[in-house]
C-alpha positions as CSV (number, residue, x, y, z in Angstrom):
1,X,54.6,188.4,-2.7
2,X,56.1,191.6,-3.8
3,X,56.2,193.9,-0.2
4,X,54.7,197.3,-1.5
5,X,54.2,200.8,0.4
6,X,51.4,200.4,2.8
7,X,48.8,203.1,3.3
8,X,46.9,204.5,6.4
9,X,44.1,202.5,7.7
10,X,41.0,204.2,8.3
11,X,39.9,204.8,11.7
12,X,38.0,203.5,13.7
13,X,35.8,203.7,16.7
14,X,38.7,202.7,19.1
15,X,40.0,205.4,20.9
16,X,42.8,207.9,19.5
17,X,45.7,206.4,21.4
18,X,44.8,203.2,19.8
19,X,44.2,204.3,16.0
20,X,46.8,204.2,13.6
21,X,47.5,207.9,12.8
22,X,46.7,209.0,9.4
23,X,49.6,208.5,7.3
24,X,52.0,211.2,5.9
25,X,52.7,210.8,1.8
26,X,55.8,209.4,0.8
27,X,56.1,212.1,-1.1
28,X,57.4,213.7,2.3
29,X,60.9,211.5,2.0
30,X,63.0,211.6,-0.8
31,X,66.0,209.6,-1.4
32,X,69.0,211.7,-2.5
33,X,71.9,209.6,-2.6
34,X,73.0,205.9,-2.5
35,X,76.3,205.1,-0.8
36,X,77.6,201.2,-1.7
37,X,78.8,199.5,1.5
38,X,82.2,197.8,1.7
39,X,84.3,196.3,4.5
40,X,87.1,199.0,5.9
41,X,90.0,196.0,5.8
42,X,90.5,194.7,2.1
43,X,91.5,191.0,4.2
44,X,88.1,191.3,5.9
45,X,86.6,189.6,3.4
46,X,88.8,187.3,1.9
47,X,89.7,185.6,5.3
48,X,86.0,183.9,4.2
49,X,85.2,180.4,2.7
50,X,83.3,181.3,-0.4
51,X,80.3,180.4,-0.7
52,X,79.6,181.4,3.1
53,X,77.7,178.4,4.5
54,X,74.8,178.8,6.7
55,X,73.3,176.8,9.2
56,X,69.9,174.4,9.9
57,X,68.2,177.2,11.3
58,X,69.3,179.4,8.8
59,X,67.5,177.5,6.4
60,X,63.7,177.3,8.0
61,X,63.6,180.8,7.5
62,X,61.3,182.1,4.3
63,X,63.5,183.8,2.4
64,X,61.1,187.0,1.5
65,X,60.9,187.8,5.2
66,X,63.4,190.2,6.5
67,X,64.3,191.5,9.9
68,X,64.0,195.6,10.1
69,X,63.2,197.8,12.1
70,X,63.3,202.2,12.4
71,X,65.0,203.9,15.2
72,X,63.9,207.6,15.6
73,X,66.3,210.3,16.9
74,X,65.0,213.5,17.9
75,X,67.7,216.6,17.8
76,X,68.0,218.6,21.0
77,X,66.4,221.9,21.0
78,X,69.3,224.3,21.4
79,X,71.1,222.4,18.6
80,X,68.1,222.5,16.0
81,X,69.7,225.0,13.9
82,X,73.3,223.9,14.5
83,X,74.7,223.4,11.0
84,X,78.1,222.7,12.0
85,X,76.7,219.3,14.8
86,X,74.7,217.4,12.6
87,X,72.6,214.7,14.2
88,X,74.3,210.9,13.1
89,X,76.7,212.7,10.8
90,X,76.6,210.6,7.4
91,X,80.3,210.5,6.5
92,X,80.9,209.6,10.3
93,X,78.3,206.8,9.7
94,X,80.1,205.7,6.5
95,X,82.9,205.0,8.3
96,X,81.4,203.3,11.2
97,X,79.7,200.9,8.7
98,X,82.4,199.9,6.9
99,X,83.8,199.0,10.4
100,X,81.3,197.0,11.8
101,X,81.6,195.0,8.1
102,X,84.9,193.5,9.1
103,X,83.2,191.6,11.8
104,X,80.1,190.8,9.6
105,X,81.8,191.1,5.8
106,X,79.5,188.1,4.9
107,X,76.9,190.9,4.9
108,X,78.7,192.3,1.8
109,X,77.4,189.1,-0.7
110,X,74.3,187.7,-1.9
111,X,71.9,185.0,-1.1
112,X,72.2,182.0,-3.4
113,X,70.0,178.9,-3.2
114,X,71.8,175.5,-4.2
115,X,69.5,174.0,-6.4
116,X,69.9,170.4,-5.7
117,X,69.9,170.6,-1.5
118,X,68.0,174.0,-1.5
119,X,70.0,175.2,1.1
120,X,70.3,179.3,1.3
121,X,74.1,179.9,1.4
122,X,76.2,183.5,0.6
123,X,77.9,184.1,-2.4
124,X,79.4,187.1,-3.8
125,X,81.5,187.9,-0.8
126,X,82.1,191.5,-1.2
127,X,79.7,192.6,-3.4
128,X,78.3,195.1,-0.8
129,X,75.7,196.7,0.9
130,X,74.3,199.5,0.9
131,X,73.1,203.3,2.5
132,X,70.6,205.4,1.5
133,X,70.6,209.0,2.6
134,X,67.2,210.7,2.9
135,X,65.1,213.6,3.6
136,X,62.0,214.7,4.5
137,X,60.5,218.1,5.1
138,X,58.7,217.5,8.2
139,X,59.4,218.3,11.5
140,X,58.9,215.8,14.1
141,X,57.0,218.0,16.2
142,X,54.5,218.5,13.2
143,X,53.7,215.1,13.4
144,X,53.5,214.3,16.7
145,X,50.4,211.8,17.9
146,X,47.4,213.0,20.1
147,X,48.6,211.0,23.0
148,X,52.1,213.3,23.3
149,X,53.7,210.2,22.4
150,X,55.4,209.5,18.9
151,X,54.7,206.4,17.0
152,X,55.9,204.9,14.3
153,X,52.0,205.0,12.6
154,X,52.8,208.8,13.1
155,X,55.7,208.6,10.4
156,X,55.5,209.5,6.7
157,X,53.8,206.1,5.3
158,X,53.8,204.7,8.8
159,X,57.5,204.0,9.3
160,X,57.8,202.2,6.1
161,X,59.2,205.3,4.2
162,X,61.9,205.6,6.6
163,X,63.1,201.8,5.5
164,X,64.6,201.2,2.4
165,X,62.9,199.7,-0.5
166,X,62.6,195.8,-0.4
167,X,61.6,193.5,-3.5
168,X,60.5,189.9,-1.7
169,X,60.9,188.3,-4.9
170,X,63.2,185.1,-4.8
171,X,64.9,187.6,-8.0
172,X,64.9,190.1,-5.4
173,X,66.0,188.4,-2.4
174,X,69.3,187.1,-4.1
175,X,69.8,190.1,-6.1
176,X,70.2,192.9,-3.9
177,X,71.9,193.7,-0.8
178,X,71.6,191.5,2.7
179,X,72.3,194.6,4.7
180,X,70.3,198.0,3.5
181,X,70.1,200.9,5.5
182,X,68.5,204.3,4.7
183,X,69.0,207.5,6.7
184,X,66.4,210.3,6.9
185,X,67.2,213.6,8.2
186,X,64.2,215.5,9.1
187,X,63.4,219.3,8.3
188,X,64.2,219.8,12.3
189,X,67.4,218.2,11.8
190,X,66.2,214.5,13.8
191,X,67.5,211.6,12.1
192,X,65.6,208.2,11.5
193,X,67.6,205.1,10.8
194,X,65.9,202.2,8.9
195,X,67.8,198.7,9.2
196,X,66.7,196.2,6.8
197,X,68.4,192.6,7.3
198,X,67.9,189.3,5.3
199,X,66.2,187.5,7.9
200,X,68.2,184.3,6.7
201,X,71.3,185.9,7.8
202,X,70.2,186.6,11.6
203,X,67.1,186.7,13.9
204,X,65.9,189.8,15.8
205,X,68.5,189.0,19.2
206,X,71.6,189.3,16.2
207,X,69.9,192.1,14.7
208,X,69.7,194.3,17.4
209,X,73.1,193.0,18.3
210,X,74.2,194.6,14.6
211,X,72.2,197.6,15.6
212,X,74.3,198.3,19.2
213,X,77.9,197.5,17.4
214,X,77.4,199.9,14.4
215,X,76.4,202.2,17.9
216,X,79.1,201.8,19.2
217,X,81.6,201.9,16.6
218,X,80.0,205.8,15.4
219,X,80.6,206.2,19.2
220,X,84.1,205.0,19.4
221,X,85.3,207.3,16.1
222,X,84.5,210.4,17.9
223,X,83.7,213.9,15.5
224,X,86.1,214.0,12.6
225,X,86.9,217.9,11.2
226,X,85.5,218.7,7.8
227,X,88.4,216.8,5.9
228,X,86.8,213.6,6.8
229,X,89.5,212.3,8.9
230,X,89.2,209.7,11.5
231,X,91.2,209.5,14.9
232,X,91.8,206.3,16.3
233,X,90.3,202.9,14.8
234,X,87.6,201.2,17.4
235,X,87.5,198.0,17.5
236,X,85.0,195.6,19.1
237,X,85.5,193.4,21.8
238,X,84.9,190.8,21.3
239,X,84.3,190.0,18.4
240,X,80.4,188.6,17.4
241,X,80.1,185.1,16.2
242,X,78.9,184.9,12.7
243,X,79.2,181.5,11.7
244,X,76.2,179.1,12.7
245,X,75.4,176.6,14.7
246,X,75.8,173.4,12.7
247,X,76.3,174.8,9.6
248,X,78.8,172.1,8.4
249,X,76.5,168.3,9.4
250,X,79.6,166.5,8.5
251,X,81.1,168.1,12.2
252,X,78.1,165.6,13.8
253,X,79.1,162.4,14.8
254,X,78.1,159.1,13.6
255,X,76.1,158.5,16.6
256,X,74.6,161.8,16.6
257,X,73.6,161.5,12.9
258,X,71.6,157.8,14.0
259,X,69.9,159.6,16.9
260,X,69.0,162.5,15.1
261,X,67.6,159.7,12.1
262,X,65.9,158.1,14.8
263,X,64.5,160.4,16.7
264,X,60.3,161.1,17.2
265,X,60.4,164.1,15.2
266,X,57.1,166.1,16.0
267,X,57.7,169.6,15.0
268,X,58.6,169.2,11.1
269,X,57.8,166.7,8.9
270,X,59.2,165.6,5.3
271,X,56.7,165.7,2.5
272,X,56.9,163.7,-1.3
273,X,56.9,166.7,-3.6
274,X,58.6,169.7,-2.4
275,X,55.9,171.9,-4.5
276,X,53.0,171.1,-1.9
277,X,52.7,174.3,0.2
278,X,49.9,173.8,1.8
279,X,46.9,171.2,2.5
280,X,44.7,173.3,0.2
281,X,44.7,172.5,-3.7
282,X,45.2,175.4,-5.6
283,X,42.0,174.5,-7.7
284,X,40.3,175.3,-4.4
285,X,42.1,178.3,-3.3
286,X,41.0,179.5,-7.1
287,X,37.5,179.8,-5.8
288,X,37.6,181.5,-2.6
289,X,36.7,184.9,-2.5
290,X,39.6,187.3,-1.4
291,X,40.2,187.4,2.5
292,X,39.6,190.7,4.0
293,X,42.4,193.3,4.6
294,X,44.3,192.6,7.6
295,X,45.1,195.4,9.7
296,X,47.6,196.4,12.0
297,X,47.5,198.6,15.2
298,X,49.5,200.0,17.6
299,X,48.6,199.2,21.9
300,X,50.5,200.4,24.7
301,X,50.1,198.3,27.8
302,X,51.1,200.4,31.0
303,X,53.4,199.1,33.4
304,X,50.4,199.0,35.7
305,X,47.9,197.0,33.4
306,X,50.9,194.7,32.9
307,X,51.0,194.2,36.8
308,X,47.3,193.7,36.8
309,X,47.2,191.0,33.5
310,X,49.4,189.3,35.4
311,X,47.3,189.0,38.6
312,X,44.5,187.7,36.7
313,X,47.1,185.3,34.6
314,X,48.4,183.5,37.6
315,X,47.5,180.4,38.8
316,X,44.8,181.3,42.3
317,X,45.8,178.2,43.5
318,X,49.5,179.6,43.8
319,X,50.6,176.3,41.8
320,X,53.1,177.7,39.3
321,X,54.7,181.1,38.2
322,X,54.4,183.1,35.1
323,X,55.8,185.9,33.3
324,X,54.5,189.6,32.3
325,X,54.8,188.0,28.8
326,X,53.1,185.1,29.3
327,X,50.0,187.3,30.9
328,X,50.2,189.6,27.8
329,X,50.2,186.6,25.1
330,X,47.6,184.4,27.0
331,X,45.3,187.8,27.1
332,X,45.9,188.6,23.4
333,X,45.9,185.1,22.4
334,X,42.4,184.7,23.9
335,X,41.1,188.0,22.9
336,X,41.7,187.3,19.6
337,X,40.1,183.9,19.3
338,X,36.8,185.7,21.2
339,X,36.3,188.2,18.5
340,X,36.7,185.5,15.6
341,X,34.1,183.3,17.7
342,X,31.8,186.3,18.0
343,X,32.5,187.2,14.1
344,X,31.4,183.6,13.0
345,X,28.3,183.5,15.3
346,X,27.1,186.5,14.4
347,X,27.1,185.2,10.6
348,X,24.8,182.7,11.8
349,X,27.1,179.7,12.5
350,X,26.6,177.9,16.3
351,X,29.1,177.9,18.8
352,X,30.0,174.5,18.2
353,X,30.7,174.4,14.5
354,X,32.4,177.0,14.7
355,X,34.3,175.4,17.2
356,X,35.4,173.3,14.3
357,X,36.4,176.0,11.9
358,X,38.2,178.2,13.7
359,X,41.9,177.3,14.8
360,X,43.4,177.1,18.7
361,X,46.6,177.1,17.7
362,X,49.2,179.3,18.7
363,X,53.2,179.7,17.7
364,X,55.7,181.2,19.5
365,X,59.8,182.0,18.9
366,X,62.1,180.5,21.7
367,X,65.7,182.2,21.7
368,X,68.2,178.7,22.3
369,X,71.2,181.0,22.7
370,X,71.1,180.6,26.6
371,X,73.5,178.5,28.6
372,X,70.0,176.7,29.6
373,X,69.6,175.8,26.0
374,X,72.3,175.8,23.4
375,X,74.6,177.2,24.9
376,X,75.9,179.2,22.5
377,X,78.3,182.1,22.6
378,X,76.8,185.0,23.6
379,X,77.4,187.4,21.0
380,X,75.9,184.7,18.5
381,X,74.8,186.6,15.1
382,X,72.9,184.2,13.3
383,X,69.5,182.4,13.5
384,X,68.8,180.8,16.6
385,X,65.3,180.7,17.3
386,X,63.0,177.2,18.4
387,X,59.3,177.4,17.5
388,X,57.3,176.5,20.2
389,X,53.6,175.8,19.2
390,X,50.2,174.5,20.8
391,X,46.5,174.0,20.0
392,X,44.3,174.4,23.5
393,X,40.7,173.4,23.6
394,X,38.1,175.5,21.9
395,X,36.3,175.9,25.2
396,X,39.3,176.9,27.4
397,X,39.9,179.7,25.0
398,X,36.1,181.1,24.9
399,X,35.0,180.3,28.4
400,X,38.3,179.7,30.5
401,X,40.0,182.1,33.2
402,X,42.4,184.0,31.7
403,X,45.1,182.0,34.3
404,X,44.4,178.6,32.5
405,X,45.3,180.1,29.2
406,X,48.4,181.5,31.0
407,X,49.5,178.3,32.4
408,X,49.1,176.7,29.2
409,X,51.3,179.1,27.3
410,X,53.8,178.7,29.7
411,X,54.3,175.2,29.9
412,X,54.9,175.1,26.4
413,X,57.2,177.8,25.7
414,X,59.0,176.9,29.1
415,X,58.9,173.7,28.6
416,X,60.8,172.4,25.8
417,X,64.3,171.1,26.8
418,X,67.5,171.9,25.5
419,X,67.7,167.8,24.3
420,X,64.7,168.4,22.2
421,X,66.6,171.5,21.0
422,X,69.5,170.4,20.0
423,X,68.0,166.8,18.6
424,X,65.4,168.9,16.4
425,X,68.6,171.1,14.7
426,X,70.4,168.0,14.3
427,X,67.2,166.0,12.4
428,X,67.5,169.7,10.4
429,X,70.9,169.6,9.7
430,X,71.2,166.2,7.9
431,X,68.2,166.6,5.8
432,X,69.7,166.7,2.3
433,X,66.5,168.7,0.3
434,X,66.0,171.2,2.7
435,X,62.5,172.1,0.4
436,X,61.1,169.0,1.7
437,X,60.7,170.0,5.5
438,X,57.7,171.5,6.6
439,X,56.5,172.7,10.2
440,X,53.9,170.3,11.7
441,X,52.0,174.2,12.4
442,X,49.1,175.2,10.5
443,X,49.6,179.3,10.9
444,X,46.6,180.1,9.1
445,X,43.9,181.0,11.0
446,X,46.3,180.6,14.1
447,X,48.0,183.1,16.5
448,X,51.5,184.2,16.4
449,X,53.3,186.0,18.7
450,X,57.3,187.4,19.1
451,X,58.5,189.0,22.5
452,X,61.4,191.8,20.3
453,X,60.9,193.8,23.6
454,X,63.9,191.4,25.8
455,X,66.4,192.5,23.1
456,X,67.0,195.4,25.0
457,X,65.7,197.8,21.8
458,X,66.7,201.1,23.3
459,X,69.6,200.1,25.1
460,X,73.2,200.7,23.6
461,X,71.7,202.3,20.3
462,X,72.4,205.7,20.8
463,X,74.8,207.4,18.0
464,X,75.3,210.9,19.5
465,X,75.5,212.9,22.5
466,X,73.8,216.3,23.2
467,X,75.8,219.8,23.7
468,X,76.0,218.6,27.6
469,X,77.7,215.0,26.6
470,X,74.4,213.3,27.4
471,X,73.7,210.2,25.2
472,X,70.7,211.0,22.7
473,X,68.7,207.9,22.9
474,X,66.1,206.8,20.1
475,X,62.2,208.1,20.8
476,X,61.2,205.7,19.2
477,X,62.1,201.9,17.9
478,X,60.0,199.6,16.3
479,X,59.0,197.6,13.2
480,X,56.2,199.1,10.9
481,X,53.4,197.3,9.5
482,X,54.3,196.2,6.1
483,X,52.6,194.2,3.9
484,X,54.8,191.1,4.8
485,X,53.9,191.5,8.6
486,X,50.6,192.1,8.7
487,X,49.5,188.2,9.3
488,X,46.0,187.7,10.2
489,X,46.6,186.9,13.9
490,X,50.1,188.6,15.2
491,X,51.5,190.4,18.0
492,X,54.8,191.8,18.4
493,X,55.7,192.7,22.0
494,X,58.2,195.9,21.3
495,X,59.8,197.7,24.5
496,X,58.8,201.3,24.8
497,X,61.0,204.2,25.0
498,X,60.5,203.6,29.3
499,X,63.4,200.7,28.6
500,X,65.9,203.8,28.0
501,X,65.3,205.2,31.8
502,X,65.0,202.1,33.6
503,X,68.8,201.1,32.4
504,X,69.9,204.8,33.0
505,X,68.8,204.8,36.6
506,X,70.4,202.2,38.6
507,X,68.1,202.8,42.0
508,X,66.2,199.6,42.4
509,X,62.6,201.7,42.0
510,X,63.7,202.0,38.3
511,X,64.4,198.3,38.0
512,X,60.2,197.0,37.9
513,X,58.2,196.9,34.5
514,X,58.1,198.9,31.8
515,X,55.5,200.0,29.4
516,X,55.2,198.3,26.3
517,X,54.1,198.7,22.9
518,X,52.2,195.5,20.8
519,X,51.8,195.9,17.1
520,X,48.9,193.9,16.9
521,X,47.7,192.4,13.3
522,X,44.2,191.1,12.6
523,X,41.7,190.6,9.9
524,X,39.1,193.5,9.7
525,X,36.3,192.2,10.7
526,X,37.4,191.4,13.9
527,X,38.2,194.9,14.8
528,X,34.8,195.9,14.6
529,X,33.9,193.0,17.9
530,X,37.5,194.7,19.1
531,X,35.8,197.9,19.1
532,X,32.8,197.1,21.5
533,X,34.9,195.5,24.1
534,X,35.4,197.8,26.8
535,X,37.8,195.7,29.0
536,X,39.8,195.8,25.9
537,X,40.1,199.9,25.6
538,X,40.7,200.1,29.6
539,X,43.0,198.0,29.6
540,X,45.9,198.6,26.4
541,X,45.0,202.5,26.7
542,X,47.1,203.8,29.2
């Protein structure tokens, strides 16, 4: 699946704040120059084992999906037409980036796939990476949303313009960079930054991890005069880990290795021919009509609806506890099974058979970094993510309180234990054809759901300051809709830009819940039962 531009998607009878804006032309952004990425310290790379192993949870991962993400920087006013304090300087940038390579220089090869194990692994240590430098002549303000707020959707091409381009090919994949990252520079002198990551090499905690360092290190340099020189050399402290978690099986014991053997392994399996993909035969799939476009959305959930999803989420008995994030999920995870009930029976089909066809399931990412968990250090770069997954009855899901779906979410994603953890990498680890394992999941049809918002996305990612040494945060942070994440089904919980005051003011009033965004992804036909329900406008509106 080659990821392509995507293009606006029409609107529709859901309020303004809810439609996603009418896209801007790439023709708005235009690349101007490519810088190649290297390391700053010629040892940086060379202190590496070659090829750079990775680890068992490295190599679940699909290899055409990446980790990115665009932060939006808006230029203060009274600097607008200040030629001499540009807004993330490039050549200032430059340097920082080949900084923050000598703590990540495995970021500088290339993906290889062994071709007897399968097993991703880097190769071409120091090959590089790469910046793009932009620009595009729109103001900010000329694209601002309706609502007074900006959003990605608002962006030339919905955001994906401001990333740089990304073939998902496996000839793609291993051919160009890990680590691509493009800088725009607005007519009004704002700056967007899109980070593109091989999501083999990290997961969204290390990326945003990646994100704060570079931050920091463009921080640390200070302004350099127009000769381009540098005072001082930042370094980072300490340093993040890069290497993963099990990446050599050999370092497991003989006992562990029997256990792991042993074990009852429920969430993946091991099939006979490493081809099979899927349950469906491909003569089959041959004579389905095309699905229908999926389409993606932006919702904001107030801090007060939040408060309020979570009143209705919780147990009236006053049995258990449950998070904000658990009330958001359960509420999206039943809304969305609703409107593909409705869509079926309004084709004709009875409640119960389509009780039958449609899928319960749902499949959520644990991070295991925690000292509850792995217990790994915590500046951990790599892939550390447990998928959590359930399929609740049909009838809970269309007729239950909201509080039963809740409950039901959280014991599974709070209730996997760090033994189960571990045991599951280890059974990973010391599987020799790593194209054998599958996911005991079904995700078509299912839901899906990632909480990016507890990565602190705002926090620690500012680059400059203003003419009054204030630290200019990003506006806006957040992944677009391209054509790799728009599954039928998905909901990304991103923080909003509220995260950015509620860590600057330290009164406890400023500690409560913040607003957050969902880019929520679902097949078109159920945004038209989406657009009737009224609960549903009230309530991610605000």
């Amino acid at each position: 699946m080659n990821a392509q531009p995507n293009h606006a998607v029409p609107p529709s009878k859901l309020p303004q704040s809810l439609v996603m804006s009418a896209t801007i032309s790439t023709k708005q952004v235009q690349v101007i120059s490519r810088h190649p990425l290297q390391c700053a310290s010629e040892t940086a790379v060379s202190v590496l084992e070659s090829p750079f192993e990775l680890g068992p949870l490295d190599h679940m991962v699909l290899p055409f999906v990446p980790v990115d993400a665009v932060f939006v920087y808006r230029k203060p006013i009274p600097d607008a037409n200040a030629d001499d304090n540009a807004l993330i300087e490039v050549g200032r940038l430059l340097r920082a980036l080949a900084l923050v390579l000598d703590y990540y220089p495995h970021l500088t090869g290339r993906l290889h796939f062994d071709p007897r194990s399968h097993r991703p692994k880097i190769v071409s240590l120091g090959l590089g990476a790469e910046l793009l430098e932009a620009r595009c002549s729109l103001r900010l303000d000329d694209i601002k949303s309706k609502s007074n707020r900006l959003l990605l959707t608002d962006l030339p091409d919905s955001g994906n313009a401001l990333l740089p381009p990304f073939d998902s090919t496996i000839e793609g994949v291993c051919r160009d960079p890990i680590l691509a990252i493009q800088h725009t520079r607005f007519a009004c002198g704002s700056v967007a930054l899109g980070i593109r990551i091989h999501h083999i090499a990290c997961d969204a905690c290390g990326f945003f991890q990646f994100a704060r360092d570079l931050a920091q290190l463009y921080r640390a340099l200070g302004p350099s005069g127009r000769d381009g020189n540098v005072v001082g050399t930042p370094i980072l402290s300490p340093p993040p880990e890069i290497r993963s978690y099990l990446r050599d099986p050999g370092s497991m014991t003989s006992e562990e290795r029997e256990s792991a053997l042993q074990s009852n392994q429920t969430t993946y399996y091991l099939v006979d021919d490493p081809g099979t993909s899927s349950n469906t035969e491909p003569s089959t799939a041959a004579n389905k009509p095309a699905p229908p476009p999926v389409l993606g959305r932006v919702l904001r959930f107030s801090s007060q609806k939040l408060q309020e999803l979570k009143a209705q989420a919780t147990d009236p008995n006053g049995q258990d506890w449950i998070s904000t994030n658990d009330a958001l999920v359960a509420y999206l995870y039943q809304l969305t099974y609703r409107a593909r009930l409705q869509h079926l029976i309004a084709q004709g089909v009875p409640e119960t058979t389509a009780f039958n066809q449609l899928s319960t399931g749902i499949f959520s990412s644990i991070d295991m970094r925690g000292p509850t968990r792995l217990n790994l250090p915590p500046r951990y770069f790599p892939n550390c993510v447990y998928g959590a997954y359930m399929y609740l009855q049909p009838q809970t899901l269309a007729h239950g309180p909201l509080w039963r779906v809740a409950k039901a979410f959280h014991d599974m994603s709070h209730g996997v234990t760090p033994e189960q953890m571990k045991q599951n990498t280890q059974w990973l680890a010391i599987q020799p054809d790593k194209s054998r394992i599958r996911m005991n999941f079904d995700f078509n049809g299912s839901f899906t759901t990632s909480q990016w918002c507890k990565f602190d996305m705002y926090v620690g990612t500012d680059f400059d300051v203003d003419q009054h040494g204030n630290a200019i945060p990003p506006v806006v942070v957040s992944r677009p809709f391209t054509d790799i994440s728009r599954v039928d089904g998905l909901a990304m919980v991103m923080a909003s830009e509220e995260q950015v005051y509620r860590f600057m003011n330290t009164s406890p009033s400023s500690k409560g819940q913040c607003a957050v965004y969902v880019n929520y992804t679902v097949s078109e036909p159920v945004w038209a039962y989406l657009d009737q329900d009224v609960e549903f406008e009230e309530i991610c509106c605000s």
